[in-house]
N, C-alpha and C positions, 0 to 999 in steps of 0.2 A: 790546557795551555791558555783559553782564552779568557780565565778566570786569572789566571796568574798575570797577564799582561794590565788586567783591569784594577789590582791591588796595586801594580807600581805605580799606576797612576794616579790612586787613592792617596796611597803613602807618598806621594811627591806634593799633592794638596795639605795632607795633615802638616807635614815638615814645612810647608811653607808658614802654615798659619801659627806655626810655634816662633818663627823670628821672624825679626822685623829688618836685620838688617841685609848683609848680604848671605846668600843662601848658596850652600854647596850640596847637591844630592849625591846621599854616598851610593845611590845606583847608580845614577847616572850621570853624576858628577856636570851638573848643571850649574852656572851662573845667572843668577837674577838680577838685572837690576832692582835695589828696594823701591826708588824712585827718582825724581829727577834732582837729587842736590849731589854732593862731591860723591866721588867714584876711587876711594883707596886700592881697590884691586884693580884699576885700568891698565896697568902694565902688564898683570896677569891674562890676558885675552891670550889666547891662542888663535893666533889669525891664519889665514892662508895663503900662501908662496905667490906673488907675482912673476909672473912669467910671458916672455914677451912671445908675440905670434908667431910660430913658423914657417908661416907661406904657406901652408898647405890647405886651402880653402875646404875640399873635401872629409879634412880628419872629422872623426869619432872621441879622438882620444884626447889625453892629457898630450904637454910634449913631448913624453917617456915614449907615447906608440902607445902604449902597455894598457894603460890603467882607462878603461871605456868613461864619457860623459854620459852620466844616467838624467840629471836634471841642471840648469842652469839659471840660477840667477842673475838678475842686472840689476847696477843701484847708480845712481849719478853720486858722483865722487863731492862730498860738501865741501871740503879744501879749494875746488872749482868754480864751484856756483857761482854767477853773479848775481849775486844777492845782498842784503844786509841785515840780512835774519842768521847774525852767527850764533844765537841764542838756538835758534831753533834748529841750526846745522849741527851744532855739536850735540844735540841730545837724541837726534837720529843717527848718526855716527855713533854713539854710545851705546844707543839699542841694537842698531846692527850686528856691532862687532859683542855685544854678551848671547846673538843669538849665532853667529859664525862659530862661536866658541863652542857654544855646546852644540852645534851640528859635529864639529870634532869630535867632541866627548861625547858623543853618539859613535864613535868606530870611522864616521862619513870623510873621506879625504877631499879637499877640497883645495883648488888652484884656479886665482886671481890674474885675468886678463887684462889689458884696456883695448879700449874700440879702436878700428884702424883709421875708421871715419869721422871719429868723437871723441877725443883725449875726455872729454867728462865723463864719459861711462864706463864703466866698469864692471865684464862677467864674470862671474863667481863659478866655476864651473865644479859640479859634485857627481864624488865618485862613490858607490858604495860596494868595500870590499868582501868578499866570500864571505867574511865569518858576519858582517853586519847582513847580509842578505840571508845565509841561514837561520839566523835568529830570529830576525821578522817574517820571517817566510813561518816557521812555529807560530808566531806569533796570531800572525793575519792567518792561519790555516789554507796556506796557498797551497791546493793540491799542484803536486809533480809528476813525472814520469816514475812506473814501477819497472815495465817492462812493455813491448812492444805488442800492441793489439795485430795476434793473431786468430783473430776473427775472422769467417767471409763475408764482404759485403752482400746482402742480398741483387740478386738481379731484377734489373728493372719490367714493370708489364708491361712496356711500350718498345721491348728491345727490337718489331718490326720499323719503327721510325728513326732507329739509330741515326741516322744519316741526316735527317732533319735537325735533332737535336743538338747533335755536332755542330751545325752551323751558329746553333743561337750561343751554345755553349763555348767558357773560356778557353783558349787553346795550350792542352797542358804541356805544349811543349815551352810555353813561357812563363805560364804559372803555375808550377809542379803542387803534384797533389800533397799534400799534408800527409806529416807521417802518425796514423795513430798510435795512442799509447794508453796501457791502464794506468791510472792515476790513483792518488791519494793525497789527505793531507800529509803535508812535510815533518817530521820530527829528526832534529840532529843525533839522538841516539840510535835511530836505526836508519842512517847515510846512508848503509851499505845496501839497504836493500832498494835503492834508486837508483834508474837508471842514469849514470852520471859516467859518460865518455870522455866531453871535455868541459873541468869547470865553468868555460867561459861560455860556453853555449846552452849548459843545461837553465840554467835562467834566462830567458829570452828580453831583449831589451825593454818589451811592453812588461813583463814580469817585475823590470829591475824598476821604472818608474813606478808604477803602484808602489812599489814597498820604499821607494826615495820619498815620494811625497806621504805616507801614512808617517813618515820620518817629520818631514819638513813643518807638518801640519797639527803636531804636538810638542815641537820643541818650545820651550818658555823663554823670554828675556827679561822679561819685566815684573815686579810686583807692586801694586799700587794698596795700599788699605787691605791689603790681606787676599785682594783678589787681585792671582796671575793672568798676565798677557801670552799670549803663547800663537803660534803659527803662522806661515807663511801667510797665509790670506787680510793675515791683517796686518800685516807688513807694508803688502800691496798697497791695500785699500788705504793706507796713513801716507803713503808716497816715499816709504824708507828704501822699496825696492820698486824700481819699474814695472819688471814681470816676472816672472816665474815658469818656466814649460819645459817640454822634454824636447828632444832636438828629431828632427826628422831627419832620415838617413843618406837623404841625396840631396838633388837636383829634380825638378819634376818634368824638366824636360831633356833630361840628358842621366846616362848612369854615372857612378860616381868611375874615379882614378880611383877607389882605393879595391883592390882584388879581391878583399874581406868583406866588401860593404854586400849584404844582398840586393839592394836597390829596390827597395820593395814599395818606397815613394812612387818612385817613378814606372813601375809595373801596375801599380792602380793605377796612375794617369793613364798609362796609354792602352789598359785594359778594360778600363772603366769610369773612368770621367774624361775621356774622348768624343769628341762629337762623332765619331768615326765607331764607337762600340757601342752606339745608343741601342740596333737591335739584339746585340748579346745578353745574356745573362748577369746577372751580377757576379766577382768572386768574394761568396760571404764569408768563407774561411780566411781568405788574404786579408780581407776589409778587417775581422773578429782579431787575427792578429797580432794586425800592423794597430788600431786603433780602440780594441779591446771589444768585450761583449755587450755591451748598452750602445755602441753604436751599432755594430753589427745586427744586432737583435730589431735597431730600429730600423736599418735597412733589409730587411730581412720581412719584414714588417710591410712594409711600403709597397715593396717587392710583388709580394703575395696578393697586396689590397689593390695593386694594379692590373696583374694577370684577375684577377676574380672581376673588375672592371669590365672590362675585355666584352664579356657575354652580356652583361647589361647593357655597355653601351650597343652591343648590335641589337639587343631586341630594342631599347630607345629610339633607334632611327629607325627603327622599321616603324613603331607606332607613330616614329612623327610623320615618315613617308607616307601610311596611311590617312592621316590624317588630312595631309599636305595633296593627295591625289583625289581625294575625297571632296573635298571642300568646295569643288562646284556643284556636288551634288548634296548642298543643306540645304533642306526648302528652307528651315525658319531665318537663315542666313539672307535668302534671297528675298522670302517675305519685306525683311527690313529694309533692304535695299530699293524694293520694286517701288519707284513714283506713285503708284496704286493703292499699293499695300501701307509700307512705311513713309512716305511721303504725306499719307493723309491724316497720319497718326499723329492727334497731336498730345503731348506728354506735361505734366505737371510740375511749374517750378520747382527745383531741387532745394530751393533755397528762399527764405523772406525777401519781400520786396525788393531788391535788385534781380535778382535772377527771371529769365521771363519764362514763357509758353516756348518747347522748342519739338520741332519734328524727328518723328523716331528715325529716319534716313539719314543723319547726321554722324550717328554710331556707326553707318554700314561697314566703313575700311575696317575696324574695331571688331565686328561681328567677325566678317571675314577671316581675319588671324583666330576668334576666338571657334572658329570651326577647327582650323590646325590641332590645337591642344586639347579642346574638348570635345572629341570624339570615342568612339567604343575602343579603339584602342589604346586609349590611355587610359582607361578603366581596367585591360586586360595588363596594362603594364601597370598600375599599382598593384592588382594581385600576384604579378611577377615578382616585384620588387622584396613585394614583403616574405617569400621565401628563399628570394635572393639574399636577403642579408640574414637570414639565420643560417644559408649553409653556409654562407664566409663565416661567421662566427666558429659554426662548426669544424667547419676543416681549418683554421685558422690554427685553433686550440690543437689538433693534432698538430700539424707542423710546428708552432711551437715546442708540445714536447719531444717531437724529433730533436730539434737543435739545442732543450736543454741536456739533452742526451747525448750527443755530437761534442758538443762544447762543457759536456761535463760539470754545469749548474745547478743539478737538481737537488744538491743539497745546499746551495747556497746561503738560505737563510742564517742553518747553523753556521755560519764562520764571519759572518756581516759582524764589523767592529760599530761600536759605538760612537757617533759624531764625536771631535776632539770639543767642541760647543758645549755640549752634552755634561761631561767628564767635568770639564770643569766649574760645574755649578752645582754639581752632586754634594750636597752638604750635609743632606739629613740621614741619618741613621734607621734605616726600621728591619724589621725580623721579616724573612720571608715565610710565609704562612707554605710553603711547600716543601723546603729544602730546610729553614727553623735556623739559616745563617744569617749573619749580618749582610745589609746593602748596605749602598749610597743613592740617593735619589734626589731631584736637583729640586723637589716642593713637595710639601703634603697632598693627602688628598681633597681637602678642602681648597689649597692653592691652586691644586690643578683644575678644580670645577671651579674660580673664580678664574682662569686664563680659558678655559673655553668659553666661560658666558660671555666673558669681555669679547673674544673671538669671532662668539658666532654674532655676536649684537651686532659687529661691523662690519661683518658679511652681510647682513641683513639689510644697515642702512647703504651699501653702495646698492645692494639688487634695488629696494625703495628709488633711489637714484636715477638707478636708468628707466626702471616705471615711467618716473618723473619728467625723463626727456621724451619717452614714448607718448606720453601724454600732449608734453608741449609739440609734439610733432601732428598727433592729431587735431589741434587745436590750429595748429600753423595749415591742414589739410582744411578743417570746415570755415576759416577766416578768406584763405587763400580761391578756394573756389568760388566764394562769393562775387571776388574781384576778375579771375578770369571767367565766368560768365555773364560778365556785364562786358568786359572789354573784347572780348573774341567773337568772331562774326555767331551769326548765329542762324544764317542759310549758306548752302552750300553753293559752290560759285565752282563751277564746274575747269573754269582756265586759272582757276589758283590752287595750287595742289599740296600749299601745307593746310588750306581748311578744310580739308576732307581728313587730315590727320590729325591735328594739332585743337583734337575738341578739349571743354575744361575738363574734362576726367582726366584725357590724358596728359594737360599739362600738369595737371594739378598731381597724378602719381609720379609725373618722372619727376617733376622739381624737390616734392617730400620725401621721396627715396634718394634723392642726390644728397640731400640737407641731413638726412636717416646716417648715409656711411658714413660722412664726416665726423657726424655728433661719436659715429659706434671706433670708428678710430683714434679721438681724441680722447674718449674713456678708457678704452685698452690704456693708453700710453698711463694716462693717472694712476688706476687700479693696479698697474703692474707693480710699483713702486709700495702701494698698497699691501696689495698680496704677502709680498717678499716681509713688509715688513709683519704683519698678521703671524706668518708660520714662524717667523725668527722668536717671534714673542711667546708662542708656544711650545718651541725646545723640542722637537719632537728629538727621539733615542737614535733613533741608525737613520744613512743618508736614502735609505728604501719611505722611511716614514716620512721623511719629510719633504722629497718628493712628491707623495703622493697626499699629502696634509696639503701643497703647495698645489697642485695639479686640481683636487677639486673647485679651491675657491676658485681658483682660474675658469675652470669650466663651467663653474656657475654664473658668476658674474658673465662670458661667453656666452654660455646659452640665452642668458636674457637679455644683452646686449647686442648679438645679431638675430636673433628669430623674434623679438620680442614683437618687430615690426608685421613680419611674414604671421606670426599669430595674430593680430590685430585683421590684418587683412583676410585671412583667410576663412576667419572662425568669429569677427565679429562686424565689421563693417557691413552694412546694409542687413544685420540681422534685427534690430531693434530702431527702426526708422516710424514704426506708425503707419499711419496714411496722412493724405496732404490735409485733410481737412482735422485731424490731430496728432502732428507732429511730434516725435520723443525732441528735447533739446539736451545738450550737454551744459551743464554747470548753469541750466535751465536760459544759456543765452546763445551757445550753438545748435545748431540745426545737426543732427547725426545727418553722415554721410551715407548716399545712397549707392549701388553698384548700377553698371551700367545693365539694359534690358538684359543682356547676355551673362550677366552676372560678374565677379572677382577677379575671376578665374585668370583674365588677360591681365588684370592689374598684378596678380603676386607672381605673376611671371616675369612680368615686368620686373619687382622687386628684387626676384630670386635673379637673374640677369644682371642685373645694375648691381648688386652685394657681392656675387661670388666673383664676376668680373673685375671690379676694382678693388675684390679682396687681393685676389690674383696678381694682378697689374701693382701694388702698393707693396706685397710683400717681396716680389722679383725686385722693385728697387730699394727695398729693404736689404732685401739678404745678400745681392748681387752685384746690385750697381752703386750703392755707395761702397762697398769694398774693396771692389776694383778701380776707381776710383782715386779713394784713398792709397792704396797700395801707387797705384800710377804717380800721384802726387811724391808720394815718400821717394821712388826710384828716379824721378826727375831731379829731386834734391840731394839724392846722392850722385848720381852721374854727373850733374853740375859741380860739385866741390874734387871730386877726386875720382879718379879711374884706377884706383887701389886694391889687389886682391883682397877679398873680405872673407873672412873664415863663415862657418856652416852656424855657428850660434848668433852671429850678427848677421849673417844674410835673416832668418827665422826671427829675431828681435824684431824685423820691420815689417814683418806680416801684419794682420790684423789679428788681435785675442779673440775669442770663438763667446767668450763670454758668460757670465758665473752660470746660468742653466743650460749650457749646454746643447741639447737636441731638446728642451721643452717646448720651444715656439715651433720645431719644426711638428711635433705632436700635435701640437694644439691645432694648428693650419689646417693637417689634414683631418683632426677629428669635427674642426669646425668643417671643413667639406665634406664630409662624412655624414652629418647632419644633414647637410642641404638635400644629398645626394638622396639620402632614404625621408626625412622626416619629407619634405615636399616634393615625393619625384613626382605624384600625381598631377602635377600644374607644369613641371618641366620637363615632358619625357628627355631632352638633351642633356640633361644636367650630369649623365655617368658617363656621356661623350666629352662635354666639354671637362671633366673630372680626369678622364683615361688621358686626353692630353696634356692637361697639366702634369698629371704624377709621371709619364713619361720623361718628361722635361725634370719635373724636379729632382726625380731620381739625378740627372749626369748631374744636372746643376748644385746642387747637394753635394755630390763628390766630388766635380770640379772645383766647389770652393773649398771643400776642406782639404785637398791636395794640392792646391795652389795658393789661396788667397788669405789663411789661418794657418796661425799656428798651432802644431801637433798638439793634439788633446792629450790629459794626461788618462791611461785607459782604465776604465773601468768594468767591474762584473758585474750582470744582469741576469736575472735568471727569467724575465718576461716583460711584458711592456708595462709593468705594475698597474694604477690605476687608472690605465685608460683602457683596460680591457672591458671590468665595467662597467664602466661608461658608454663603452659601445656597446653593450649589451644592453642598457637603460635606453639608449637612443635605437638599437632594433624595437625592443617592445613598444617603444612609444610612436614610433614610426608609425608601427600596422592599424594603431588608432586614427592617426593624424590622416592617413591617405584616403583609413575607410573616411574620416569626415569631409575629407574636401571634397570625394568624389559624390557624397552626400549631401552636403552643405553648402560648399563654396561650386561645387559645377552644376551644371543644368541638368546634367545627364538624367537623371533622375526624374525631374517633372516632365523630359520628355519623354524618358519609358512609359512615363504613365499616361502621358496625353494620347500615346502611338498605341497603345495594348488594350486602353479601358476608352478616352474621352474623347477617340474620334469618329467611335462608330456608338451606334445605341446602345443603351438607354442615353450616354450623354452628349452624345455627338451626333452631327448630321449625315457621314461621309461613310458609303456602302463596303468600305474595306480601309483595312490599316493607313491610316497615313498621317505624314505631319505636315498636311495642310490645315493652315487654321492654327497653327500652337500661337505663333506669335499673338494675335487675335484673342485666343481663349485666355492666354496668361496675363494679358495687362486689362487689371480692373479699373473700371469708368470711375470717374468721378465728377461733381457737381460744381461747375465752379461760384455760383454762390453759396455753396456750403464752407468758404473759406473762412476762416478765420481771420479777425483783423489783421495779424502781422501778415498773412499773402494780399488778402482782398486790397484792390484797387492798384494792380502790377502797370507800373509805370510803362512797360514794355507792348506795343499792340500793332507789332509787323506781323504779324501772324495772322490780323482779324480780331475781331471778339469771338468768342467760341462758349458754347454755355455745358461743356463736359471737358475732359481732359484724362488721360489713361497714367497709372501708374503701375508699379510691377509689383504686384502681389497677385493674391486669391484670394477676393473678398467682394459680394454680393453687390450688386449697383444700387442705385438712389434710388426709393421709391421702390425696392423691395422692402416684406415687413420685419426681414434682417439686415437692413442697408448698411454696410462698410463691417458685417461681419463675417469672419473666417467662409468659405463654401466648404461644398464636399470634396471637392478637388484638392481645398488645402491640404483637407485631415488624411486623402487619399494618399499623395507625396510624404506628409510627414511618414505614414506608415511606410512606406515604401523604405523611406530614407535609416529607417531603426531598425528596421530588420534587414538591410543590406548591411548594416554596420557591426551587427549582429553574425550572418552570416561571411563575410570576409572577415572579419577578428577570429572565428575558428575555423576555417578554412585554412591560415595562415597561421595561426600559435597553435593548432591541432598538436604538430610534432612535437613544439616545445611541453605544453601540457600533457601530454600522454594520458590515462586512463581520465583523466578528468573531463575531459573534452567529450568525452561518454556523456554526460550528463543530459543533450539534448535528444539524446536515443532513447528516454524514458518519457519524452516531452511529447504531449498531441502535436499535428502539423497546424493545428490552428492557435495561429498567431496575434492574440488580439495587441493591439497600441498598451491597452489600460492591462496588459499582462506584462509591458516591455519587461519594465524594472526588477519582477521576479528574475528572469530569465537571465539581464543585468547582473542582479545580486548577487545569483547563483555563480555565475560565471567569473566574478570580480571575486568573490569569497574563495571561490576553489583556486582558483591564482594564487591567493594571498597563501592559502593554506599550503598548496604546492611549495611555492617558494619558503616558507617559513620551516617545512620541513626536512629541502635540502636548501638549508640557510647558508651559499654560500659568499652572497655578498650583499651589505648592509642596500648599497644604493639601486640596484634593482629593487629592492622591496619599496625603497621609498619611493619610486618610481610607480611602484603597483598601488601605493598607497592613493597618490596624486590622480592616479587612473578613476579607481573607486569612489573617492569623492568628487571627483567630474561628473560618475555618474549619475551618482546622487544629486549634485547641484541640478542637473539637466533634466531629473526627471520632478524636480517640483518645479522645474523652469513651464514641463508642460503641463501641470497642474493648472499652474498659473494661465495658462491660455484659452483650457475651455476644456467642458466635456468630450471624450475622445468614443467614437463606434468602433464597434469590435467586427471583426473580421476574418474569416481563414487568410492562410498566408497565399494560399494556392489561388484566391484571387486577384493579386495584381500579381503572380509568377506567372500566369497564364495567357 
């Protein structure tokens, strides 16, 4: 049948392109306009009955009772207008009325209202009768009821907490349970074998709009040069009709008068977007319903990603609590603090000629926080983390296909119609090399790989783009720092308590991170427009493909638009700095930025704070408060003109439209905090706390606005969350790298396992048992300051004293050794440390995922040399690829493994490049 559905539409294109003038389809008996000159069949229009309102605010119906309102249009009446564009009013008048016509001669009944509030407006209200909804129901392969699921449900394994559950759970004495049924698709020759009690009910009013708009959304009015205009959406989008929607069945805060109505409006509000059932359950059935399964599915979605929250964020505050009760007992914390210690420490301009000599005591308030975060518990909560998000994945995947099982989706693919966009651009003829019939197909295959290169070329230059402002942002960090450490004090004053906070590091990240979300909000807004137009230009087939054609770029251009920074920070800032006496510069006239003694670690927290908070904060007045808002405004202007009963299609007119994607931004939101949440929880253990509250909220907030402040979506079927599954699966794996490297890279932890286990007792240390006295001290290497180079030499700055050394933060041999300012053994010691931790947490955490592969290190000696990493690497990154490539089930994880692999590779001629490495067992810094 759904072969047959796609010839008529073929045959309605061929019969076009055979005349030129006006066109009658003898299927479906269509009017076209040819184009815009005289109109000899205008009398011929079959229009629809005006009929005046009833009073009856609540109706459903026509004003028979009888006949249900499935979809409604609105157009502003042109005979009205004040305007003097009667050129252009009569030729949207004329498109209208040949597209009202053939909504007729579609079977579709249709009766014409005017506003009670607005004599210019005009709704078109559309009915579609039994035999028109049988046929489309064929058509669209809308499975129906066979017979009643006598099945038993299984009983639950928690049936001892019944009574807990109860509570959270909806109360089915107000929202009855769903009646199941075995299903199939529809075929009118075998009616009888459906369960069909009472006509009017066996199609369900979400049923009746799906098959009104798959109506709406292929009817033709127009033919210009051979190419037909056709659908609703672009009716809209030209301003011939206002809007377009399905009508919602009540009042959201009152049930309806009509005794027939279910009121299932207002049974979500007060069951589920109530401030009052925030700690209940969602009703995913009612919600799948009343507003179809891609909503449902995504709340359903959210649902699940918030309960999985839940335990993350309690291990999160625990590691921060630890950390938080911890923190007077850091010696190196205190080190820096102590007048003694860090007071007498004096440290290395950061910066040419303005910046001077400044005391390591200046960081202390900075230290202090940075003991919070960078503690062994946060080390214990990125190994948490990274099994945390593979079991969400995992159990994720189960309950989805529970609910495609539930809701009856699992074959959904086979019955997905083809975009009405699609269909009609289908021009070319070829054989299919399976079936040896005739297609249509809307370009060659050389056309199609000239619409992807164009494609992806301009996905390329936007990502190139936001590089571009990451750039100029780092550039605005090493320009910016210059100025605030010449302008901000530069001793500590003990009775002024923002310069104990307000050092240049820290002005200089909150202000580039403030400057960072603006720039990353104002590119969303451009690329958006971008996007949309990119996937339109590529035509993908069914509304599933182009979704998810639409969903990557978005996430691409996302990804490197919010994290682009948080990479920078994490994984490069103060990695390639030099020493003072020969500095790396950028663009050979910036100074690379330095991390403070205590390293990044507080800076990208800072970052990831500042982003996901005014993500938050920006998109609540996005989604919420201008809508209500706007709604506020709209009902002031009608309560001012008239206190007139208003029927149920023009109360819904004044709502706000939900908008052409739908639930895509709300996806994207949370995949972008989904990101935050795993790719950096190492730096924020709070971030699955501050995560768990938000989606608490945005859950009601979500369903408060779609039951009050929009109007009624038209519903759609989902059989999963399509391409953002993975995605999330690309951003677990990439996660378990990311966190091993911060906890490597960007924190300290690390150099000081190895100061406390190897360099505080002998051979390299003075101290007769484990401690971290002395880290601070051993980790900042001396320097000469006549070994400056002319752009330091002769610092204008000399509150300090003159000093003839100054300490910097590396591991590298003092003056007047006969290796001065190269690497020590200390460095090459931490580097090992840091690759074989990155090493051992990377299969510690994708063990499960890799299965027998992950055997590989069971044939390995325990001795672990540096100058063996990259075997081990290779081995490891090759058996992944191989894995993956042989249950290939989705393109973008591989290319995620791909990007992994050549990282490693980049990294390990990175450490070619730095010097001879000694070899080692592993069991000596483990021990």
């Amino acid at each position: 049948m759904k072969k047959m559905s796609r010839n008529v539409l073929l045959q309605m294109e061929e019969e076009d392109d055979d005349d030129d003038g006006d066109i009658v389809l003898e299927n479906l008996g269509q009017t076209i306009i040819p184009d815009l000159g005289s109109l000899e069949s205008q009398n011929d229009f079959r229009t629809p009955e005006f009929e005046e309102f009833n009073g009856k605010s609540d109706s459903l119906f026509f004003n028979d009772g009888q006949r249900r309102i499935d979809f409604v249009l609105v157009y502003e009446d042109e005979s009205r207008k004040e305007t003097s564009k009667k050129g252009t009013n009569e030729k949207q008048r004329r498109k209208r009325q040949a597209y009202e016509s053939n909504l007729i001669c579609h079977g579709l009944q249709l009766e014409a209202t005017r506003s009670v509030l607005d004599d210019k407006l005009v709704f078109v209200k559309v009915h579609a009768p039994w035999e028109v909804l049988c046929t489309y129901a064929e058509i669209m392969h809308i499975k129906l009821p066979l017979k009643p699921n006598d099945l038993k449900n299984r009983s639950s394994a928690f049936g001892t907490l019944n009574w807990f559950t109860k509570v959270l759970s909806v109360d089915e004495s107000i929202i009855k349970p769903e009646q199941e049924f075995f299903t199939a698709p529809f075929e009118k020759n075998r009616m009888n074998d459906f369960y069909i009690v009472d006509r009017d009910a066996f199609f369900n009013p979400a049923t009746r709009s799906r098959i009104v708009y798959f109506i709406l959304s292929r009817v033709k009015y127009q033919l210009i040069n051979n190419v037909s205009k056709f659908g609703i959406n672009r009716l809209v989008n030209s301003g011939i009709y206002k809007a377009a929607f399905p009508l919602h069945d009540c009042k959201f805060r009152r049930q309806s008068e009509d005794p027939s109505c279910p009121n299932e409006r207002y049974l979500l509000y007060r069951e589920w977007a109530h401030p009052r059932s925030i700690y209940k359950k969602q009703p995913l059935d009612l919600i799948r319903k009343y507003y179809g399964e891609k909503i449902g599915i995504y709340f359903a979605w959210l649902g699940y990603y918030t309960q999985m929250l839940l335990l993350a964020a309690v291990v999160g505050v625990a590691c921060f609590l630890y950390g938080y009760l911890n923190q007077d007992n850091c010696t190196w914390s205190k080190e820096v603090c102590h007048p003694d210690i860090g007071g007498k420490i004096i440290m290395c301009p950061q910066c040419d000629r303005l910046c001077p000599f400044w005391k390591l005591n200046i960081t202390c308030e900075s230290s202090k926080k940075l003991c919070i975060f960078d503690s062994f518990g946060t080390l214990v909560f990125a190994v948490f983390m990274g099994v945390w998000v593979t079991l969400f994945l995992e159990f994720w995947k189960r309950r989805q296909a529970e609910l495609e099982y539930e809701w009856d989706t699992v074959e959904l693919q086979q019955e997905e119609q083809a975009r009405p966009e699609y269909e009609a651009r289908c021009t070319h003829v070829v054989i299919n090399e399976i079936t040896q019939e005739e297609e249509r197909i809307p370009f060659t295959a050389w056309g199609k790989c000239i619409r992807i290169t164009l494609c992806a070329s301009a996905v390329f230059f936007w990502i190139l783009l936001i590089i571009a402002s990451v750039i100029g942002i780092i550039v605005y960090r090493l320009s910016v720092f210059i100025v605030f450490s010449a302008k901000l004090p530069k001793n500590i004053n003990g009775t002024d308590p923002i310069q104990k906070y307000l050092t240049p590091q820290t002005a200089t990240s909150i202000t580039a991170s403030i400057i960072s979300f603006i720039i990353i909000m104002i590119l969303n807004t451009i690329y958006e427009k971008v996007a949309i137009m990119i996937t339109n230009f590529e035509l993908p087939r069914t509304q599933t493909d182009y979704e998810n054609s639409l969903t990557m770029k978005m996430f691409l251009f996302q990804f490197v638009n919010y994290y682009s920074s948080c990479f920078y920070i994490a994984f490069f800032k103060g990695k390639f700095v030099g020493y003072p006496g020969d500095p790396v510069y950028w663009l050979g006239k910036y100074r690379n930025e330095e991390c403070d003694p205590g390293g990044c670690l507080l800076e990208l927290t800072t970052q990831l704070t500042i982003i996901m908070g005014g993500k938050a904060i920006w998109n609540n007045i996005q989604e919420v408060l201008l809508p209500w808002i706007m709604n506020l405004i709209g009902r002031f202007h009608r309560v001012s003109r008239s206190e007139k009963i208003t029927p149920r299609w023009e109360q819904d007119y004044h709502l706000q439209p939900m908008g052409k994607l739908g639930l895509f931004y709300e996806y994207l939101e949370m995949i972008i905090q989904f990101g935050f949440v795993t790719l950096f929880v190492a730096s924020f253990p709070l971030a699955p706390l501050l995560a768990l509250v938000n989606n608490i909220l945005e859950i009601r907030v979500d369903a408060w606005k779609l039951t009050t402040q929009f109007r009624r979506l038209v519903p759609e079927k989902a059989q999963d969350i399509g391409a953002w599954q993975p995605i999330m699966q690309g951003i677990a794996i990439l996660a378990v790298v990311t966190n091993a490297m911060i906890i490597a890279f960007t924190s300290d932890m690390i150099p000081r396992l190895v100061y406390y286990w190897s360099f505080s007792v002998p051979p390299y240390g003075d101290h007769t048992s484990y401690t971290m006295e002395g880290y601070i001290n051993n980790t900042l290497s001396i320097f000469k300051v006549a070994d400056f180079k002319n752009k330091s030499k002769g610092n204008p700055y000399s509150e300090l004293g003159n000093h003839t050394t100054c300490r910097y933060r590396d591991f590298r041999y003092p003056p007047g050794h006969p290796q001065e300012y190269k690497h020590n053994i200390y460095y090459w010691h931490v580097i090992a440390a840091k690759l074989a931790f990155i090493i051992v947490m990377e299969y510690l955490v994708l063990l499960p995922r890799l299965g027998h592969s992950g055997m590989i290190l069971a044939h390995c000696n325990l001795c672990l040399p540096v100058d063996c990493y990259m075997c081990y690497k290779f081995i490891y990154e090759i058996r992944f690829l191989e894995q993956l490539t042989s249950d290939f089930t989705d393109s973008y994880i591989f290319y995620i493994s791909i990007i992994s692999f050549l990282f490693s590779v980049t990294f390990f001629f990175l450490l070619l490049s730095l010097g001879p490495t000694p070899c080692f067992p592993l069991s000596n810094f483990l021990s």
